[in-house]
N, C-alpha and C positions, 0 to 999 in steps of 0.2 A: 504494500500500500504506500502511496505515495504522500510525502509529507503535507502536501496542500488539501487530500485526500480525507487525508485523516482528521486536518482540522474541518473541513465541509461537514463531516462526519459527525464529530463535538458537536459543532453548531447546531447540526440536523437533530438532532436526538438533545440540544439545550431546548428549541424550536417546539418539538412535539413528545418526549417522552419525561423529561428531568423532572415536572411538575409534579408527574406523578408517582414517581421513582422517590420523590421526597416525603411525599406524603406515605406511601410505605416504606421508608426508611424512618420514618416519626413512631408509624405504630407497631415497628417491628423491635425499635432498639429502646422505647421509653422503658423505663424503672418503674414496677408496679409499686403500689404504695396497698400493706397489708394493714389490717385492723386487729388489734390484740392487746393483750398489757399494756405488751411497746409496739409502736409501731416501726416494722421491720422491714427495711429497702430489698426487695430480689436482690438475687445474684446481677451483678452488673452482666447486661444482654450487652455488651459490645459486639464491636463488625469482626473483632479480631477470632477471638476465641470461640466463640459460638455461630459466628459467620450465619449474622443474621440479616447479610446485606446480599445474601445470596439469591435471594426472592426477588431481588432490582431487575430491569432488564438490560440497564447497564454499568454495574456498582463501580467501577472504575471511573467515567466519564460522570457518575454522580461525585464522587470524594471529589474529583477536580471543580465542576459546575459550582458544586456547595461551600466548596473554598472560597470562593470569591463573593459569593452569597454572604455569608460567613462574616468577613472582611470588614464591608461594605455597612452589614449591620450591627457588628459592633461599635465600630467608627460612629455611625449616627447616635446611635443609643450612648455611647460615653461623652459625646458634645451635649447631648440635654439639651438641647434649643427646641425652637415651636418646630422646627422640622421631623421630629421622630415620631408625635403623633400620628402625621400625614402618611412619613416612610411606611411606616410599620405597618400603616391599612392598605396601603398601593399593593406591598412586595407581599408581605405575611410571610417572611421570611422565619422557618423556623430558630430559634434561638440556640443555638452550638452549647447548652446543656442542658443533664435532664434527659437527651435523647443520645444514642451510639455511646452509652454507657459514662458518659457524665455526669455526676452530681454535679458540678459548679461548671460556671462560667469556662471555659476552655479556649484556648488560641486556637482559631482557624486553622495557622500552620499545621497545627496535629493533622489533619487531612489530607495533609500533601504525604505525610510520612505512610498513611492508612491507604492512600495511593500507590503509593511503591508496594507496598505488603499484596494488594488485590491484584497489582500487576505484575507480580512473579507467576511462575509456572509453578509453585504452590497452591496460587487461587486459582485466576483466571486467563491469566498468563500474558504478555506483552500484548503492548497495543502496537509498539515501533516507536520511532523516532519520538518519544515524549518530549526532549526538550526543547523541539521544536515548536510541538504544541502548546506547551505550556509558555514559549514564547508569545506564537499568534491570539490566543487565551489571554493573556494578560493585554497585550495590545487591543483586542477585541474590548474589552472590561473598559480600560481606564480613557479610550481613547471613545466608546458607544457606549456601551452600557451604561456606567456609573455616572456618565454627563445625565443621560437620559434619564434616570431611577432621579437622581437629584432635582432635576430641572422639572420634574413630574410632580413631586413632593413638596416643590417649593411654589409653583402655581395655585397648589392646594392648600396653602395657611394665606393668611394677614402677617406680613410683618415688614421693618422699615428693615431688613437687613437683604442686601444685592444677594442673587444669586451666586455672584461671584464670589461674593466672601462668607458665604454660607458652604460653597463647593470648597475651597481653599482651606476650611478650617477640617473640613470630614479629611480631605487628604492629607493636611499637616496631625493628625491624630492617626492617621496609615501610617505615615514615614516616624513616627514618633514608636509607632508598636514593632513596624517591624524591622528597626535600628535595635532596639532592646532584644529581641529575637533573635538577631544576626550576632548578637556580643553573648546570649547566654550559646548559640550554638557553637561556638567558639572554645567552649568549656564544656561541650558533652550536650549531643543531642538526647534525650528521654524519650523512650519509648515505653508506654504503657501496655500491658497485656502482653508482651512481648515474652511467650515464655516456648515462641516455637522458637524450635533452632534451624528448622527447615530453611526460615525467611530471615533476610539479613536486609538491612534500610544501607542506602546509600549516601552517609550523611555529607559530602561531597555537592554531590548531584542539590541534595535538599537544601545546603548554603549558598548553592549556586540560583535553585531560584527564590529565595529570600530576597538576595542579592538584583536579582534583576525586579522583583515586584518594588525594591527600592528605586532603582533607575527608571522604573516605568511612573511610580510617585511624584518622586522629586522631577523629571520632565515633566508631566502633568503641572505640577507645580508652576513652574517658571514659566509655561505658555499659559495661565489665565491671571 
């Protein structure tokens, strides 16, 4: 498959399947809450170990898609301005915890890592040339999508603050998370659930695109 191929691919299956690939990834991986004395969390349903993201019909091109999802609505949600109410009803993006075996709040990036693991010949096995994709992916995001999701969000409040500096502050809290991300990978990337030995992460690869969703940021950046 060829690498322009494969992002048509991505896009085609963001386009018509990811939507719903998410909403069964919500009710496949949430934490039940039991009634008793105490009240007792299930076993963490993560994608790793119970490979409960095998039901997708594309769990690979979902971890990537949701990454950015991910991202995107964190950023909104930790600026608190009149824009999150708006966000949050547009996208209904699910929230990165609580679901794929999270209790708390989680970094996006864990999904690029969760990526790698479904894309070994352990799970589902290579898609090809990923770093290419996850180049086009990011330039597709920061350069359409995320203008779009914002500019859509911001039509829909009252407020005396520019689109522009509403869009600038969401991306100066990106390059803000994942500069801190890029310094803790630097000292040991964590892998949770990680107890195959089958599957090895490629923490290279995974500072490499930190690293580029940085450059793709801070450009962003400097052109509005």
């Amino acid at each position: 498959m060829t690498d322009n191929k494969l992002f048509y691919l991505a896009r085609d299956y963001q386009d018509r399947r990811y939507l719903e690939d998410r909403q069964l990834a919500v009710a496949n991986t949430t934490r039940d809450l039991f009634q008793g004395t105490n009240k007792i969390l299930a076993p963490y349903l993560d994608p790793i170990k119970y490979r409960r993201l095998e039901c997708l019909y594309e769990p690979r091109l979902f971890l990537l898609i949701y990454f950015f999802d991910a991202l995107i609505d964190q950023a909104v949600y930790t600026q608190r301005g009149p824009l999150m109410t708006s966000f949050k009803s547009l996208n209904k993006i699910p929230q990165f915890y609580g679901i794929l075996g999270g209790a708390f709040n989680q970094p996006p990036e864990q999904l690029l890592l969760w990526f790698q693991i479904y894309n070994s010949k352990a799970f589902c096995g290579s898609l090809g040339n990923v770093t290419h994709l996850f180049y086009r992916m990011c330039e597709y995001h920061f350069l359409i999508r995320y203008p779009r999701m914002i500019e859509a969000a911001h039509r829909d409040i009252r407020t005396t603050h520019s689109l522009r500096s509403v869009y600038k502050d969401v991306l100066s809290l990106i390059e803000e998370h994942i500069e801190q991300s890029i310094a803790q990978s630097r000292r040991g990337v964590f892998m949770p659930y990680m107890n195959l030995n089958t599957v090895k992460t490629d923490q290279q690869l995974y500072s490499e695109w930190l690293q580029l969703v940085l450059t793709f940021t801070q450009n962003t950046l400097s052109d509005i």
